[in-house]
N, C-alpha and C positions, 0 to 999 in steps of 0.2 A: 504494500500500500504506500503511496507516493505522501510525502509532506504538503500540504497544504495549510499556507499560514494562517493561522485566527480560527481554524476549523476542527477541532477534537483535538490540536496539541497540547497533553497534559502539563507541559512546562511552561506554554503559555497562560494554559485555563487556571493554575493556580496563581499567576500572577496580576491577576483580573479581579478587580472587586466593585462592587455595583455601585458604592457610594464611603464616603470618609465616615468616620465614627467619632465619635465628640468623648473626655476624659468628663466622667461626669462627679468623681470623688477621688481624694488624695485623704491618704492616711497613714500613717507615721508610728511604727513600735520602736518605742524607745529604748526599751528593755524588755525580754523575756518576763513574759506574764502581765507587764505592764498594761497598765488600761492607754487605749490607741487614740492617738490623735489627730482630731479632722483640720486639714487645712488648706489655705486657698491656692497656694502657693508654693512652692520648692524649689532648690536647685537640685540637679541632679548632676550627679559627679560621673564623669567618666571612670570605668574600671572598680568602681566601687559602691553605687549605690545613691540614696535620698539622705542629702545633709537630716544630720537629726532621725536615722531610721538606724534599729539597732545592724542591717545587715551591712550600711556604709561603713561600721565601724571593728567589722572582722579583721582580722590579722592578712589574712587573705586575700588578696586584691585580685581581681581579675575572674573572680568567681563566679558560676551559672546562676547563681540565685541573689543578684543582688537586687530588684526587682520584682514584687509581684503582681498579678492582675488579674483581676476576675473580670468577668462578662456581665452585664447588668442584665441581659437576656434571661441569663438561666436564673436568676433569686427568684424568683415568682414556680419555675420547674422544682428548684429547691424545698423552698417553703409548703409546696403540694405535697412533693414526697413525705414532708415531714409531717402534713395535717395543719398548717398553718395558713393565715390568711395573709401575710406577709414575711418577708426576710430582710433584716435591716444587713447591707453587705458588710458594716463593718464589723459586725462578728466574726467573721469568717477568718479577719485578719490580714486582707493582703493591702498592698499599696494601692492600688491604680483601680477605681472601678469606671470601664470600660462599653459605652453602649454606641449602638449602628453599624461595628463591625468586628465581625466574627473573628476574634481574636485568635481561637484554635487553627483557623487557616492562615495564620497570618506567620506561619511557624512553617520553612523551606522544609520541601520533599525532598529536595534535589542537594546534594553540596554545593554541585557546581552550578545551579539558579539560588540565592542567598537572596533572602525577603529580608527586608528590614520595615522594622515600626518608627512610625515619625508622628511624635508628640508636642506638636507646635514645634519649637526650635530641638527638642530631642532626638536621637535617634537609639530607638533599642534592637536588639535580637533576642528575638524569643529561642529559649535553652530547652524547654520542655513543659512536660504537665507540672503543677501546682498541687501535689497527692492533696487528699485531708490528711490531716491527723487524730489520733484517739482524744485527743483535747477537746474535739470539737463534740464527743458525744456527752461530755462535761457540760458544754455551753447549750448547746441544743438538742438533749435529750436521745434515746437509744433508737439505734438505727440511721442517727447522724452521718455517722464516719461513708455507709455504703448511700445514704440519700445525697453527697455531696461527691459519689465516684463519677468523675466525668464531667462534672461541674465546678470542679474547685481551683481554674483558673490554668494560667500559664506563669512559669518562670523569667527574667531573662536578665538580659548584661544588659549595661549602658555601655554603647559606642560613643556616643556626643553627647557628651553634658549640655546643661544650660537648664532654664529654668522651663519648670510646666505648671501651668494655671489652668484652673477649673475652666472648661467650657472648650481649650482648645481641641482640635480638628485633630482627630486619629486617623491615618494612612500607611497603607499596606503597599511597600513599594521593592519592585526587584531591584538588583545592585549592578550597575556595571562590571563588568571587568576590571578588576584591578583597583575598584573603590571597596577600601574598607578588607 
């Protein structure tokens, strides 16, 4: 079967997304266990993380998890599994919540096609799933851990720092050759 550009090529079709997605929550673990904080604003540091978020301040630099993000889509999927009428996301715990674009796809099939996430003047790559943990059947009651498999977000690095504010424009973009 011959290539035809724009027409069934999967390394194209994953690079294609129907509309940008807007950051619609920033939250901040200061410390392990600590109670999380909402805010409008951040810098986000290359190779390290969210000034003021306990993963910026690992020993580690350059790690898959210094970013996390849920989907705003799925809290409401969430909340049903669980018998609820709503899901406040900042339980959950992560940094970044996430709505208008599907975050899970926004994570390269391909090595050699590399997707990057662009957060107003940010850029991240997403590293992987975002497991739950058994904490969360603590917080939201039993059967938590498995009502949040699948849901519980993506990981990733900061490539470009700079700051991200509530409301900016989320975009799912392939990388040239040789960028990044």
């Amino acid at each position: 079967m011959a290539f035809t550009p724009g027409v069934g090529n999967l390394r194209e079709l994953t690079a294609q997304f129907p509309n940008p997605g807007r950051l619609d929550a920033i939250w901040l673990r200061p410390a392990r266990r600590a109670p999380i904080v909402s805010v409008e604003s951040v810098q986000a540091i290359a190779g390290r993380g969210l000034e003021g978020d306990r993963s910026s301040q690992a020993a580690t630099i350059g790690g898959k998890r210094q970013v996390t993000l849920v989907q705003a889509e799925h809290l409401p999927a969430v909340a049903a599994f669980l018998r609820r009428d709503t899901l406040d996301g900042a339980l959950l715990r992560r940094n970044l919540l996430v709505s208008g674009l599907n975050i899970q796809a926004a994570r390269a099939l391909f090595k050699d096609a590399p997707l990057h996430l662009h957060i107003g003047e940010v850029v991240l790559e997403l590293t992987g799933p975002c497991e739950p943990c058994s904490k969360m059947e603590d917080l939201l009651g039993p059967g938590a851990y498995n009502a949040l498999r699948g849901h519980g977000g993506m990981t990733a690095r900061v490539l470009t720092g700079g700051v991200l504010r509530l409301g900016d424009p989320v975009a799912c973009r392939g990388v040239q050759p040789g960028l990044f």
